[in-house]
C-alpha positions, 0 to 999 in steps of 0.5 A, spaced: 460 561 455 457 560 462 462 557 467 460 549 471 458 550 477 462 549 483 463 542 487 461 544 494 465 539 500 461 540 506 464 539 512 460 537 516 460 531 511 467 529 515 470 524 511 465 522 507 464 529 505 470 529 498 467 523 495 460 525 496 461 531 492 464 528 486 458 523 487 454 529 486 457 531 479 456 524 477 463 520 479 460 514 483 466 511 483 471 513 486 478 510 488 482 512 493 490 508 493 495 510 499 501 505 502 504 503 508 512 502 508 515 508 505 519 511 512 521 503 513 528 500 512 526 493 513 520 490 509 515 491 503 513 497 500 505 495 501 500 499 496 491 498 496 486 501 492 479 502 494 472 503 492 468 504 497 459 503 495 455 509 496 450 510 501 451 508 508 453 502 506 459 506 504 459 508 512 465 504 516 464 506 523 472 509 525 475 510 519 480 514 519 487 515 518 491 507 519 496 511 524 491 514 528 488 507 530 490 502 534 492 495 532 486 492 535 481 498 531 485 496 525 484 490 524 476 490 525 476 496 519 480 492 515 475 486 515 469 491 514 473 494 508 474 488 505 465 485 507 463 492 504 468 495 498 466 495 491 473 493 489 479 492 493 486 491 490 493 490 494 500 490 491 507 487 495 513 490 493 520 486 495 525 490 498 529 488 492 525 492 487 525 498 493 533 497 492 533 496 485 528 503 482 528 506 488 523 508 494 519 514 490 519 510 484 515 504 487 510 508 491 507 511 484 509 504 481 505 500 486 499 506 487 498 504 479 498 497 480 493 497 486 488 502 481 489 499 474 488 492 478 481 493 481 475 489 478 471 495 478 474 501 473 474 508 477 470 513 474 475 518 479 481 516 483 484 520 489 492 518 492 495 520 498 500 526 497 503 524 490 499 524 483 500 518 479 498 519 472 497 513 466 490 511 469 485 514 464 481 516 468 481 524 473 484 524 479 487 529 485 492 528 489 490 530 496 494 532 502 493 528 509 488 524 503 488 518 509 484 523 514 480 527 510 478 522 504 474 515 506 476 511 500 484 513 500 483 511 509 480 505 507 485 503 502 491 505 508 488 500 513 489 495 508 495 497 505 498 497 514 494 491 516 497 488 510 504 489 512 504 489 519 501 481 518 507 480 513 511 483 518 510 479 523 511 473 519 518 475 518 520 476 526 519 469 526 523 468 520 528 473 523 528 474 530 534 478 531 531 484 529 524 485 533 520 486 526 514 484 530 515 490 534 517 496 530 515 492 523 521 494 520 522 501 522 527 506 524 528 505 532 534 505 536 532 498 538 533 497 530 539 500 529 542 497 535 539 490 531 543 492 525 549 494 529 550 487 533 547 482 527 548 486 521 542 486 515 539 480 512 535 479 505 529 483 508 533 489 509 533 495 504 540 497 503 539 503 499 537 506 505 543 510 509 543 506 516 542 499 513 548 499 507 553 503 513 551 496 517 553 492 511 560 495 512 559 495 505 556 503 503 560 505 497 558 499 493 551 498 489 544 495 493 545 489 489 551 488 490 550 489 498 544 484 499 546 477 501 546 473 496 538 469 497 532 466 492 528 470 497 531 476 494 528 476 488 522 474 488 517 478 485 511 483 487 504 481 488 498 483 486 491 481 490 484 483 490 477 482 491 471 486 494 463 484 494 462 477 492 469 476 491 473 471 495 477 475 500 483 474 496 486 480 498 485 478 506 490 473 504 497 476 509 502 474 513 505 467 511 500 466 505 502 472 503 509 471 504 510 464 500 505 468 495 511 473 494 516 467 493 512 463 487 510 469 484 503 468 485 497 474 482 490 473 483 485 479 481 479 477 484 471 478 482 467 484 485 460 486 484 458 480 479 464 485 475 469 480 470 476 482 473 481 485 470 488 482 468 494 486 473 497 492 470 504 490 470 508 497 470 515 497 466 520 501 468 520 509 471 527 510 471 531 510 477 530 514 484 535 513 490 531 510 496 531 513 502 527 515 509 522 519 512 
């Protein structure tokens, strides 16, 4: 039996060069989903997915690796990854369900939804780091995926973009704490914050340093969190792409009051019928923590 040939990633393809080669075995679509939020203890956990066109129209000019560029860089990607993609989807995961599942739990969970929420269906699918199965479809985890994947960075501007708007929302919203700065990050700005004001609803009290600033450490999440409607509101799913809408450039505020009333949309790209979110039952339990 004679063995298939070898898919060649050529270097000089930069980052472009993963994707083009599974185009050449055939995969034209390739979906890349990572997130941002895992080493925060205040915020969501925001996840993205993107299928990028080939050619170079697929080509953004920058793209890399959301924590390598500057705000201002950021912001400008996002805007041409949303004009430019096949398909985008974002999903918001409350610290509630960080508390509740816990953090490693969530992050697949969210990379599933995000992929499972595309209105394109991916023929192949790339994740930052972690494997996530139950797609139906091939898939490789890759490590540092957002640096050497295009479609796993764009999906990293997204998923930062996303939550750094939603986190400065919440600064307004809860001043005492620098959200804006940090974007809820562990900072010596932070803890100090958390020492002198103790933690609000936003906060993940699964993580060591906010439940020791609850007072209240030796007791369930749940049990710690202050007692808010905004407690328990429910993840979104959001997303759109060429043609679409930009439903997915709904953030901050919008997106906020989006979370509240439990409002999903799945958007339409590429002249394709959307498809319904995928909502994920439960994977268990897995304790939070940080990074």
């Amino acid at each position: 039996m004679l063995s298939p040939p070898k898919t060649i990633v050529r270097r000089e393809g930069g980052i472009y060069a993963l994707e083009r080669a599974l185009q050449r075995r055939g995969f034209t679509l390739v979906a890349g989903a990572d997130e941002a939020g895992r080493g925060a203890c205040a915020g969501p956990l925001v996840a993205a997915a993107v299928v990028l066109p080939t050619g170079k129209r697929g080509e953004i000019d920058g793209l890399t690796d959301s924590k390598l560029l500057t705000a201002a860089a950021r912001e400008r990607i996002y805007a041409e990854v949303v004009k430019r993609a096949l398909a985008y989807s974002v999903v918001v995961i409350p610290p509630t369900e960080v508390d509740a599942r816990g953090l490693h739990v969530c992050n697949l969970a969210a990379m599933r939804r995000a992929l499972a929420s595309l209105a394109v269906r991916p023929e192949y699918v790339l994740t930052d780091g972690f494997a996530v199965d139950g797609l139906g479809v091939p898939g490789l985890a890759v490590w540092k995926g957002d640096q050497v994947a295009a479609c796993v960075a764009a999906a990293s501007v997204l998923a930062k973009v996303t939550r750094d708007r939603i986190m400065v929302e919440l600064d307004a919203e809860f001043p005492a704490y620098g959200f804006a700065d940090h974007k809820g990050y562990v900072t010596a700005e932070h803890n100090a914050a958390l020492a002198e004001h103790g933690p609000c609803v936003e906060h993940r009290y699964s993580y060591a340093n906010v439940a020791a600033a609850s007072g209240r450490d030796g007791s369930p999440p749940r049990a710690r969190r202050p007692v808010s409607a905004e407690s328990d509101r429910p993840s979104v799913v959001s997303s759109g792409g060429t043609g679409a809408a930009p439903v997915g450039a709904a953030t901050g505020a919008e997106a906020m009051a989006r979370v509240a009333a439990g409002w999903s949309t799945v958007g339409v790209a590429s002249e394709q019928q959307p498809r319904p979110p995928t909502w994920v039952g439960e994977d268990g339990q897995m304790k939070g923590g940080q990074r």
